[in-house]
PDB file of N, CA, C and O in Angstrom:
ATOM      1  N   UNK A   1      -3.705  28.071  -5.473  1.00  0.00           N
ATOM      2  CA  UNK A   1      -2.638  27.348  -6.126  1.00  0.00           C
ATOM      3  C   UNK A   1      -1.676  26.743  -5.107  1.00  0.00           C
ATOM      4  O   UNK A   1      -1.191  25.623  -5.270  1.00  0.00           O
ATOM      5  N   UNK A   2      -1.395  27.569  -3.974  1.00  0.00           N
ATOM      6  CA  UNK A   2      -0.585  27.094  -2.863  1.00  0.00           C
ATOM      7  C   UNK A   2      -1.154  25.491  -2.523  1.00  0.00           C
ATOM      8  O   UNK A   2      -0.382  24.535  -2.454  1.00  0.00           O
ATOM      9  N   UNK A   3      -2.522  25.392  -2.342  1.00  0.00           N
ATOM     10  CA  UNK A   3      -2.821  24.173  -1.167  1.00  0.00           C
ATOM     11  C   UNK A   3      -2.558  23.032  -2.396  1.00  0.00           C
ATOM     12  O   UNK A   3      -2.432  21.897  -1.935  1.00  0.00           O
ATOM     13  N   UNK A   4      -2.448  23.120  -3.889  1.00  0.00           N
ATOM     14  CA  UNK A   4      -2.646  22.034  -5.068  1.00  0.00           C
ATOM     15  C   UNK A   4      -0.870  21.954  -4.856  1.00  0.00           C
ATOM     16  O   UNK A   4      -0.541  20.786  -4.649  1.00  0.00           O
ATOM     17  N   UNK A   5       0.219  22.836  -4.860  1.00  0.00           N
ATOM     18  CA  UNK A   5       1.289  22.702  -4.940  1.00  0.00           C
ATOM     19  C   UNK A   5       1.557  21.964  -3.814  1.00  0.00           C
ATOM     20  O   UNK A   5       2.460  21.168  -4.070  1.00  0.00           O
ATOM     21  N   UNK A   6       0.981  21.829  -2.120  1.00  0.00           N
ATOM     22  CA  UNK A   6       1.434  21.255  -0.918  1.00  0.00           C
ATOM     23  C   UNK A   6       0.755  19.751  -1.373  1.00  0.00           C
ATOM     24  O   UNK A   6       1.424  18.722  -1.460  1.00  0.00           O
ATOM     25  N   UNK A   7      -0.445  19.822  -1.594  1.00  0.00           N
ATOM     26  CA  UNK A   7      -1.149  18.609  -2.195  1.00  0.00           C
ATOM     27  C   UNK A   7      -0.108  17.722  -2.878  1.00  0.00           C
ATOM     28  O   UNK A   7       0.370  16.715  -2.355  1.00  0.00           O
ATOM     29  N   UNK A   8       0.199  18.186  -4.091  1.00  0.00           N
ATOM     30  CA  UNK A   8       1.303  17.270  -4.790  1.00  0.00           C
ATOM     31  C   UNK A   8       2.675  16.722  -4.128  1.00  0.00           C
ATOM     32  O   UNK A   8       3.179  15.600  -4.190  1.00  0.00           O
ATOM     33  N   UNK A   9       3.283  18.393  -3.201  1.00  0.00           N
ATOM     34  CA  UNK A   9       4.662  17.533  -2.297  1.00  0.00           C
ATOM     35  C   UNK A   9       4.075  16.272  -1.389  1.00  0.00           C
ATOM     36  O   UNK A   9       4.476  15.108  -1.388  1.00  0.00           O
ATOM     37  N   UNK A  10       2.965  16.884  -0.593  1.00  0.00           N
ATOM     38  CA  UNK A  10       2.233  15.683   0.338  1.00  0.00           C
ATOM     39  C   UNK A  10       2.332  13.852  -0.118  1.00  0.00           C
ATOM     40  O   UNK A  10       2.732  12.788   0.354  1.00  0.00           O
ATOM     41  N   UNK A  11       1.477  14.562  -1.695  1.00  0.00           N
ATOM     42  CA  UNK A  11       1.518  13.081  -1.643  1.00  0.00           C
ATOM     43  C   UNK A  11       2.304  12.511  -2.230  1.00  0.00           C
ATOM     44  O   UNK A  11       2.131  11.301  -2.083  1.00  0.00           O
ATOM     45  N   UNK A  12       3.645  12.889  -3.250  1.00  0.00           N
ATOM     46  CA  UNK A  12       4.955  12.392  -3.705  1.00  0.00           C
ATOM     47  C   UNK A  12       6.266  11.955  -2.467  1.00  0.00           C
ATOM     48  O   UNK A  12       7.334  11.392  -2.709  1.00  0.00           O
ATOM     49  N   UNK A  13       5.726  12.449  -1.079  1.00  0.00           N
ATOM     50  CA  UNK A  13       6.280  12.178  -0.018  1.00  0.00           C
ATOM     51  C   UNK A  13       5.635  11.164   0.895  1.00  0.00           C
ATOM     52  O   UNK A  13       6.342  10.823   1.844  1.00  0.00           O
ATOM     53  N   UNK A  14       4.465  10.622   0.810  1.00  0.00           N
ATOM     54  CA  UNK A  14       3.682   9.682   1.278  1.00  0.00           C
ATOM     55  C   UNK A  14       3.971   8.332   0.311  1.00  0.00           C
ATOM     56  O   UNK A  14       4.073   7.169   0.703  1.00  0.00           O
ATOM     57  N   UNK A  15       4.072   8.842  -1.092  1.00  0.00           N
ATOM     58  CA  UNK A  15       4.125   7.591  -1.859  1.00  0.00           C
ATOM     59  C   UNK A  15       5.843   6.900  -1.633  1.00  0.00           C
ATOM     60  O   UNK A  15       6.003   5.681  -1.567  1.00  0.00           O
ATOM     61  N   UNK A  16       7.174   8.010  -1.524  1.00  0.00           N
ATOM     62  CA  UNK A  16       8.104   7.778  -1.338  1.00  0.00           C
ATOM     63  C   UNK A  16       8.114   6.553   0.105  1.00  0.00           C
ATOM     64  O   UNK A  16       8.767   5.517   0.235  1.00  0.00           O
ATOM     65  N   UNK A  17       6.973   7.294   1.151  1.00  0.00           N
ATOM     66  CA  UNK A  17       7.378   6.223   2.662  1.00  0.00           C
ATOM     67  C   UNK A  17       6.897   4.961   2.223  1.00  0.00           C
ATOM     68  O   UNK A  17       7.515   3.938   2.516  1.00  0.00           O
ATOM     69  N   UNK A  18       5.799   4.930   1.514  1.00  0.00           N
ATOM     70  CA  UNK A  18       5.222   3.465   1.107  1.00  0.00           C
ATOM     71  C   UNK A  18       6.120   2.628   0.418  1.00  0.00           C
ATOM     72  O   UNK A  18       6.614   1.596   0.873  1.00  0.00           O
ATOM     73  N   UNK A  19       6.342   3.188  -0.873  1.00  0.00           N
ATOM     74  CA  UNK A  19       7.679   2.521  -1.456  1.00  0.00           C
ATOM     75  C   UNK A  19       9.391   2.393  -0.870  1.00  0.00           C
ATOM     76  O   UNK A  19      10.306   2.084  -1.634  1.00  0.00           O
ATOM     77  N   UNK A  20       9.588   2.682   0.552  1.00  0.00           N
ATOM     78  CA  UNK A  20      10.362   2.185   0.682  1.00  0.00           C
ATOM     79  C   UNK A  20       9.783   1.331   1.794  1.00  0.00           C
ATOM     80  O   UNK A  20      10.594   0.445   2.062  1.00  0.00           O
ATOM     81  N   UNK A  21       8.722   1.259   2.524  1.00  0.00           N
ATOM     82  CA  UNK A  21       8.335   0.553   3.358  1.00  0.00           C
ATOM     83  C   UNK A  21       8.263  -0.813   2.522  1.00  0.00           C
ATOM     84  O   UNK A  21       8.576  -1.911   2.982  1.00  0.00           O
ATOM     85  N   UNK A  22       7.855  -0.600   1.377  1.00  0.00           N
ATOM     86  CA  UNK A  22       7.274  -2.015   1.122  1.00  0.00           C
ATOM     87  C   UNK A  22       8.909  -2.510   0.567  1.00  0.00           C
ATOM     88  O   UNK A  22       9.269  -3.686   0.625  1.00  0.00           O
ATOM     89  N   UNK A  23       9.659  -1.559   0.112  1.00  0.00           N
ATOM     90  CA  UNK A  23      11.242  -2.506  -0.158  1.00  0.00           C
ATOM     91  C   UNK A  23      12.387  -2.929   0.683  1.00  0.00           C
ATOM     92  O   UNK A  23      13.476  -3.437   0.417  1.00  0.00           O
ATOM     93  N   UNK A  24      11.594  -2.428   2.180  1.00  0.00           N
ATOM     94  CA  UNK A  24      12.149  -2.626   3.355  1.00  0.00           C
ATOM     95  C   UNK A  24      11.767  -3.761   3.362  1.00  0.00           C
ATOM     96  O   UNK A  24      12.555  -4.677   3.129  1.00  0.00           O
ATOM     97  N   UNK A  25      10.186  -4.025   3.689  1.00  0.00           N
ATOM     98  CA  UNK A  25       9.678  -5.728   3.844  1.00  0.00           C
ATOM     99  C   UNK A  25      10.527  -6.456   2.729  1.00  0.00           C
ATOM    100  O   UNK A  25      11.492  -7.148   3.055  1.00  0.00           O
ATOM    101  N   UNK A  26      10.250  -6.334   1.736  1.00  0.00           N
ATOM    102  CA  UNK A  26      11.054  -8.018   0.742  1.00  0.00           C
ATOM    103  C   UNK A  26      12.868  -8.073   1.692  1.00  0.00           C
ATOM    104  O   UNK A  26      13.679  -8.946   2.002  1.00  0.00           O
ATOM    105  N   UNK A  27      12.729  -6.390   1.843  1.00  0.00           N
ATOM    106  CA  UNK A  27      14.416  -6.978   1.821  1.00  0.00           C
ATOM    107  C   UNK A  27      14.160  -8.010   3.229  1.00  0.00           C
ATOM    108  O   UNK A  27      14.029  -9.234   3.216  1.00  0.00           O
ATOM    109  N   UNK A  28      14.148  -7.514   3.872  1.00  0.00           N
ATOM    110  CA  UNK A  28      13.394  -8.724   5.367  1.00  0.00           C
ATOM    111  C   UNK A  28      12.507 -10.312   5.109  1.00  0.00           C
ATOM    112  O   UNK A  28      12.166 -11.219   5.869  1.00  0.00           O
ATOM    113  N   UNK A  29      12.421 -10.154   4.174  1.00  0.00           N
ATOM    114  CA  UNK A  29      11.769 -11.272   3.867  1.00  0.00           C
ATOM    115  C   UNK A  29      10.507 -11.893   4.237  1.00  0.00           C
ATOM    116  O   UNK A  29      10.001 -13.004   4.077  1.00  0.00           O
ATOM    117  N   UNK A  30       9.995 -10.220   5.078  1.00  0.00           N
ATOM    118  CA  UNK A  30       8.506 -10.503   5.039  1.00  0.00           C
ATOM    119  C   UNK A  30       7.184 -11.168   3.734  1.00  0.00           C
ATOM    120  O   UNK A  30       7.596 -10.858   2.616  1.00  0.00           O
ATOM    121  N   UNK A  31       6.368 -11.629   3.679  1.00  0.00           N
ATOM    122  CA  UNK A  31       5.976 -11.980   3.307  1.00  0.00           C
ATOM    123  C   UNK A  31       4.106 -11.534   2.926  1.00  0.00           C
ATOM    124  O   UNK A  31       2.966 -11.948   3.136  1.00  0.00           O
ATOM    125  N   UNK A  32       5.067 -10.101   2.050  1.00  0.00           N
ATOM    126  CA  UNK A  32       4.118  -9.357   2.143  1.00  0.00           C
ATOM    127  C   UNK A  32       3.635  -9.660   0.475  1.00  0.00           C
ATOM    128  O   UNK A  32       4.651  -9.909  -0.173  1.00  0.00           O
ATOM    129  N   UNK A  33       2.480  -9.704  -0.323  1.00  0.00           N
ATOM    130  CA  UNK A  33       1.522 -10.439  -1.132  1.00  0.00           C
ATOM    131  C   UNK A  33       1.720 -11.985  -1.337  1.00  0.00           C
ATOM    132  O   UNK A  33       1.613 -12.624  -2.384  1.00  0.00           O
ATOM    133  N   UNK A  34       2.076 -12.478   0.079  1.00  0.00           N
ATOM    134  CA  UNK A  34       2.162 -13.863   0.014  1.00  0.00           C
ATOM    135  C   UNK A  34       1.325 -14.366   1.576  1.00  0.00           C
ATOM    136  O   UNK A  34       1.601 -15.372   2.229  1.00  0.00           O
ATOM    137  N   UNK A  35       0.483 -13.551   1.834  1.00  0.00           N
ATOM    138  CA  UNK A  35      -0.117 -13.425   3.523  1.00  0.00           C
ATOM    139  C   UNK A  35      -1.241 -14.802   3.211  1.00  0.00           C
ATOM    140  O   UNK A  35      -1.601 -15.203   2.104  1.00  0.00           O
ATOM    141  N   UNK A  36      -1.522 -15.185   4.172  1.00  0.00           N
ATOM    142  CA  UNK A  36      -2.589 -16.204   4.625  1.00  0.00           C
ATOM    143  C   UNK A  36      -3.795 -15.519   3.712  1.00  0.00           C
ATOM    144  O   UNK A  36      -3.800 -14.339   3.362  1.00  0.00           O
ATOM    145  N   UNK A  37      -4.763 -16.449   3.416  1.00  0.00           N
ATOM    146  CA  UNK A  37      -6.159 -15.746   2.953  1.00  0.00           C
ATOM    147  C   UNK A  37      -5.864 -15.043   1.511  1.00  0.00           C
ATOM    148  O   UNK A  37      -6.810 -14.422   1.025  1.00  0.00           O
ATOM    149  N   UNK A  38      -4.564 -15.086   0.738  1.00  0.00           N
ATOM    150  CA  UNK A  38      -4.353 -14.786  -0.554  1.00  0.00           C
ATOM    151  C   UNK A  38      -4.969 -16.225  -1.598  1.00  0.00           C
ATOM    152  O   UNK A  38      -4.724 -17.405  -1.350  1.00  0.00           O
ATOM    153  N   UNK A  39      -5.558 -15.860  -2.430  1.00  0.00           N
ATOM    154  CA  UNK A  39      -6.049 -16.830  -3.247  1.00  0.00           C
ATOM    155  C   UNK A  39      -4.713 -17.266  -4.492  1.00  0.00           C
ATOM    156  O   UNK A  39      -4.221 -16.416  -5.234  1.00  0.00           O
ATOM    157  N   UNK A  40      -4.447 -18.228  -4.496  1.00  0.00           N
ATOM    158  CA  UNK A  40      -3.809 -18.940  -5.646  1.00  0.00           C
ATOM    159  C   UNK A  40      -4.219 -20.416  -5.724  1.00  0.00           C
ATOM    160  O   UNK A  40      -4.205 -21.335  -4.905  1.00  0.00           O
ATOM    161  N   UNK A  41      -4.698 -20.276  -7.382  1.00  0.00           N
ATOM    162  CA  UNK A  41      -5.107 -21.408  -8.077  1.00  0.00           C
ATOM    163  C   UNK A  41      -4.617 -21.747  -9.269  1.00  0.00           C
ATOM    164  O   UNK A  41      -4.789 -21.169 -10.342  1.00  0.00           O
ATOM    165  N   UNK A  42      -3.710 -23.157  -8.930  1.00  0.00           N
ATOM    166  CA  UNK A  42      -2.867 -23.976 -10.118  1.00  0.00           C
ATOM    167  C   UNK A  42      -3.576 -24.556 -10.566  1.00  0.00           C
ATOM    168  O   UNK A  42      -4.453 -25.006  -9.829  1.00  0.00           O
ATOM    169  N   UNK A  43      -3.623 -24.935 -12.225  1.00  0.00           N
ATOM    170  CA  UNK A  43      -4.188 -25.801 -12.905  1.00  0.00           C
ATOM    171  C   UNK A  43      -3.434 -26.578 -13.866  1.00  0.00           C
ATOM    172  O   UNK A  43      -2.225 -26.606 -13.636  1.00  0.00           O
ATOM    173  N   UNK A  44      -3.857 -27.254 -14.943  1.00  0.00           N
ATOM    174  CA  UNK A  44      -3.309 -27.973 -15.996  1.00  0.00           C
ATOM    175  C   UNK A  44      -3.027 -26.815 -16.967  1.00  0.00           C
ATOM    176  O   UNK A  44      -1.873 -26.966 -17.368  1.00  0.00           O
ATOM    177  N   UNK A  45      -3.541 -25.812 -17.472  1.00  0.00           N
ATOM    178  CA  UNK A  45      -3.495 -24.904 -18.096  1.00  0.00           C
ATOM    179  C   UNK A  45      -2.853 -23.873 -17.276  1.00  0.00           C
ATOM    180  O   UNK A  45      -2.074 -23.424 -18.117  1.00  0.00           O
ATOM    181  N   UNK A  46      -2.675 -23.298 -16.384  1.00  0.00           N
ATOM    182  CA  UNK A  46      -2.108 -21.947 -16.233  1.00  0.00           C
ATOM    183  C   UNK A  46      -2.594 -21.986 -14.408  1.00  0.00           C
ATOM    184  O   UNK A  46      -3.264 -22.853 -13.847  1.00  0.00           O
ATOM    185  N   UNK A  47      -2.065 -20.898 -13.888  1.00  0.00           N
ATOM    186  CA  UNK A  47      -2.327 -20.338 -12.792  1.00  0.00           C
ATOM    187  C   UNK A  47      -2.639 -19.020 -12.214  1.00  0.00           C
ATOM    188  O   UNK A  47      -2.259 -17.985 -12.763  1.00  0.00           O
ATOM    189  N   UNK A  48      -3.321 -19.028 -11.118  1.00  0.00           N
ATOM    190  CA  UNK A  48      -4.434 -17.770 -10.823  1.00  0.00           C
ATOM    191  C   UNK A  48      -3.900 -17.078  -9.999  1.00  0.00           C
ATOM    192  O   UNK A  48      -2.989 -17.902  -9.913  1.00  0.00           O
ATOM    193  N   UNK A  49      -3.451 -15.926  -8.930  1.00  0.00           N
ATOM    194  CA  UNK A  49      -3.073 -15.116  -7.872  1.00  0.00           C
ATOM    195  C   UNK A  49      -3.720 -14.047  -7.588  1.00  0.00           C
ATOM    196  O   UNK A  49      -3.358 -13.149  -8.349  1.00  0.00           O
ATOM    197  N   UNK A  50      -4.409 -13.748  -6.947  1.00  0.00           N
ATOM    198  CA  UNK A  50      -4.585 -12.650  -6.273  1.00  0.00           C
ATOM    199  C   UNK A  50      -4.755 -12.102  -4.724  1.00  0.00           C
ATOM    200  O   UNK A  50      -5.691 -12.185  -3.928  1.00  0.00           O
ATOM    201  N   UNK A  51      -3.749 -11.643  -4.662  1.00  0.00           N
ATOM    202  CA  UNK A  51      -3.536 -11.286  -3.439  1.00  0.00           C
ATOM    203  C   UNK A  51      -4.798 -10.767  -2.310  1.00  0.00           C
ATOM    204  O   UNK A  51      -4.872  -9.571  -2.027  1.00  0.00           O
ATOM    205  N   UNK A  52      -5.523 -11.520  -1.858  1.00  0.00           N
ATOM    206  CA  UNK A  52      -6.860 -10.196  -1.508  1.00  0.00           C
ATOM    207  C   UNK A  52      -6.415  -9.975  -0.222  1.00  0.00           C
ATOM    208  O   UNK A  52      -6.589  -8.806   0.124  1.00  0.00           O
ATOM    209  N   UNK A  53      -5.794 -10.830   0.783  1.00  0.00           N
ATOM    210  CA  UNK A  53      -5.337 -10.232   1.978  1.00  0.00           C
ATOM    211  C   UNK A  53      -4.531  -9.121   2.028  1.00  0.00           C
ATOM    212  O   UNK A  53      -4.621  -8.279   2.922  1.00  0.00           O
ATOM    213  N   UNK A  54      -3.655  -9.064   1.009  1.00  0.00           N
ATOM    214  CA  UNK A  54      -2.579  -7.766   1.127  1.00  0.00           C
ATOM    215  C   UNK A  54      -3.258  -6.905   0.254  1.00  0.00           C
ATOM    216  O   UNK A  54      -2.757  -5.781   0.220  1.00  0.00           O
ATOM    217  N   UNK A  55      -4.349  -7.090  -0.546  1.00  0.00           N
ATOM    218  CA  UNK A  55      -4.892  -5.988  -0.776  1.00  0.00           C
ATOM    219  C   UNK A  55      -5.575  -5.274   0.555  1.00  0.00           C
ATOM    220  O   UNK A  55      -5.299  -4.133   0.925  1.00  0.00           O
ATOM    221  N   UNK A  56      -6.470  -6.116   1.169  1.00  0.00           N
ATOM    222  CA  UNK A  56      -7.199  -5.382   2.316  1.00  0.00           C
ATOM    223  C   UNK A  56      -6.336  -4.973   3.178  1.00  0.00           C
ATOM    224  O   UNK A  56      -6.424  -3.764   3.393  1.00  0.00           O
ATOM    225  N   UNK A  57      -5.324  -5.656   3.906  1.00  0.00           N
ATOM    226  CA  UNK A  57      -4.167  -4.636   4.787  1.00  0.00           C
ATOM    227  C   UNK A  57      -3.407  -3.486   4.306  1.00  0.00           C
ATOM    228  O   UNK A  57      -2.915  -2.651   5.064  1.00  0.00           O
ATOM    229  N   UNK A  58      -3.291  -3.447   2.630  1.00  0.00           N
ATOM    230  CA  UNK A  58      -2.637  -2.572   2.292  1.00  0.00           C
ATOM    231  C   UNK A  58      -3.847  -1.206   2.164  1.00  0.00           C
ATOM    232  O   UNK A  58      -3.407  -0.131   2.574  1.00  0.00           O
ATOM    233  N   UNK A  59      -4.806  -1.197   1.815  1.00  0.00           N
ATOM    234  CA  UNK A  59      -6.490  -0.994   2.085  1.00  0.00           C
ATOM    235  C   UNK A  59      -6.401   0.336   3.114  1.00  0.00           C
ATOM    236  O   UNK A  59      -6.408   1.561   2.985  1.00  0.00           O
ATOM    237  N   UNK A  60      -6.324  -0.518   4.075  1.00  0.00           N
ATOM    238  CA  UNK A  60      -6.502  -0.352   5.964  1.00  0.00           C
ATOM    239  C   UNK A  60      -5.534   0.589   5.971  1.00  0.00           C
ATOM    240  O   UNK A  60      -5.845   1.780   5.937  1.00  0.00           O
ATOM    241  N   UNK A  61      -4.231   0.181   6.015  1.00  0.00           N
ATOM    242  CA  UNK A  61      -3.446   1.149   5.920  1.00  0.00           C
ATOM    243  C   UNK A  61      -3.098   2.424   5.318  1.00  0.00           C
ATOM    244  O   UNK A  61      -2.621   3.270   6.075  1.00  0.00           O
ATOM    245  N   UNK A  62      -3.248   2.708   4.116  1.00  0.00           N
ATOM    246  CA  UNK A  62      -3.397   3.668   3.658  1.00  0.00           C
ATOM    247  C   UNK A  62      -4.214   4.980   4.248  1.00  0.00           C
ATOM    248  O   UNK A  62      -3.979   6.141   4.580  1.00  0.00           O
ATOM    249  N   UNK A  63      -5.325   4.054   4.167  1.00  0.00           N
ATOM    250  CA  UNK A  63      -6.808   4.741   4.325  1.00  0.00           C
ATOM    251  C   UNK A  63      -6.217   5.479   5.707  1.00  0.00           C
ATOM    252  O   UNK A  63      -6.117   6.704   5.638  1.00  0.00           O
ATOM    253  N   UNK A  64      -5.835   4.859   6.900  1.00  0.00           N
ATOM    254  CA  UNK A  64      -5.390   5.922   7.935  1.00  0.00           C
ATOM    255  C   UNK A  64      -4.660   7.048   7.667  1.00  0.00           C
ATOM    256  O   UNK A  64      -4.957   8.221   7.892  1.00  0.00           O
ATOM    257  N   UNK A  65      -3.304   6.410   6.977  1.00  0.00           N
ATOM    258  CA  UNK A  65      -2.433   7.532   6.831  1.00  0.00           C
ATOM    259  C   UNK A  65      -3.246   8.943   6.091  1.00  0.00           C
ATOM    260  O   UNK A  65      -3.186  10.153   6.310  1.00  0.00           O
ATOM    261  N   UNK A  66      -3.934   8.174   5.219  1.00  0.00           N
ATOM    262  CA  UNK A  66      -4.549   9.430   4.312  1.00  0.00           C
ATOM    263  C   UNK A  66      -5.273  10.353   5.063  1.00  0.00           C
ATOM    264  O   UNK A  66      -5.327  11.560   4.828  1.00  0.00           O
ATOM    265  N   UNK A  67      -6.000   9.578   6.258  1.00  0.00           N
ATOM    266  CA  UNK A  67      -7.139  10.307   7.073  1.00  0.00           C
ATOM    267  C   UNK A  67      -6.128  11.382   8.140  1.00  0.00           C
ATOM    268  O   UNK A  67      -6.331  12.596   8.134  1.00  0.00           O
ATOM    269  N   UNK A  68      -5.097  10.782   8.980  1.00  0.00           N
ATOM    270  CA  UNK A  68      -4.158  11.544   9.579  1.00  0.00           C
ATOM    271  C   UNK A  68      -3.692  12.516   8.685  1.00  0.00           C
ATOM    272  O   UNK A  68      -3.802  13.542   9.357  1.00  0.00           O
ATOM    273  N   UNK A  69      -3.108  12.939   7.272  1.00  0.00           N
ATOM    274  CA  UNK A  69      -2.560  13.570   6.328  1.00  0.00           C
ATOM    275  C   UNK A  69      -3.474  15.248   6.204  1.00  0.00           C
ATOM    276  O   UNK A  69      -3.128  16.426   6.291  1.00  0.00           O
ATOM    277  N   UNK A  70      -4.906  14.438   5.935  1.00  0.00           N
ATOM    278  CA  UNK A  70      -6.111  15.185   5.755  1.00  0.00           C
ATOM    279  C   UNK A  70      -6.798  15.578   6.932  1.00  0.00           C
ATOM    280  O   UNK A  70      -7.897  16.083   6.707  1.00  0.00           O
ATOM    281  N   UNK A  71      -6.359  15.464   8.504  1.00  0.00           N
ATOM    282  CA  UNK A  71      -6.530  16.295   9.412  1.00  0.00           C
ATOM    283  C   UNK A  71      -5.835  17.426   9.767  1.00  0.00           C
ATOM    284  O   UNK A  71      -6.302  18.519  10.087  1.00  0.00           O
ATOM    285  N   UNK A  72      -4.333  16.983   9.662  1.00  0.00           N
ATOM    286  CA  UNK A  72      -2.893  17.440   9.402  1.00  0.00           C
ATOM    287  C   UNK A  72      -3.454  19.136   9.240  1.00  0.00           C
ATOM    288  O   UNK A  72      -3.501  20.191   9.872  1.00  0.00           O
ATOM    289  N   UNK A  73      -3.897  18.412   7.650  1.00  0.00           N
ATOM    290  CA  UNK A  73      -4.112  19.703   6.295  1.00  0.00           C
ATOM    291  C   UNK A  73      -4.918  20.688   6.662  1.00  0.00           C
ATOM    292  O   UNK A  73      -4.840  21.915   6.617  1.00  0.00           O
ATOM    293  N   UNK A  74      -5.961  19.684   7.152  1.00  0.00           N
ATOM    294  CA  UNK A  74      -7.467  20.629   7.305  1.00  0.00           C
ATOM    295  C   UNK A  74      -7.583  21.727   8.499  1.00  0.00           C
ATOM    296  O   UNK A  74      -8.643  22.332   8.656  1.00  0.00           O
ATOM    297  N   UNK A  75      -6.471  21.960   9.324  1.00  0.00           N
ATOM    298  CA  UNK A  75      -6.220  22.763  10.201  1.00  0.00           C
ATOM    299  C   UNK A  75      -6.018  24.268   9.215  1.00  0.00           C
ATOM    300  O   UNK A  75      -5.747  25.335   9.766  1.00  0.00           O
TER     301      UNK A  75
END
């Protein structure tokens, strides 16, 4: 029960750094789901967005932290 209770602080404290990381960027005015290689398509009818570059960097990133987190642990 211990390692499910560290499990949950772990990752309610990982999700906290992300969410302020990412409200750090807007406040900066980075131009983060607006990166090069994002697809948007205007039409006569409506318009399309999807971010796939900041999906894959956001992707990448994670995926480390998670892997560092889960070495951390696995000691």
């Amino acid at each position: 029960m211990q390692s499910v209770i560290r499990a949950f602080i772990v990752g309610g404290i990982v999700l906290l750094i992300i969410g302020g990381l990412l409200y750090l960027l807007t406040k900066f005015n980075l131009p983060i789901g607006h990166l090069p290689g994002d697809i948007y398509v205007k039409g006569k009818q409506g318009s399309f967005y999807f971010p796939l570059t900041t999906c894959i960097l956001i992707s990448v990133i994670l995926t480390i932290l998670f892997n560092l987190f889960l070495r951390l642990f696995k000691k």
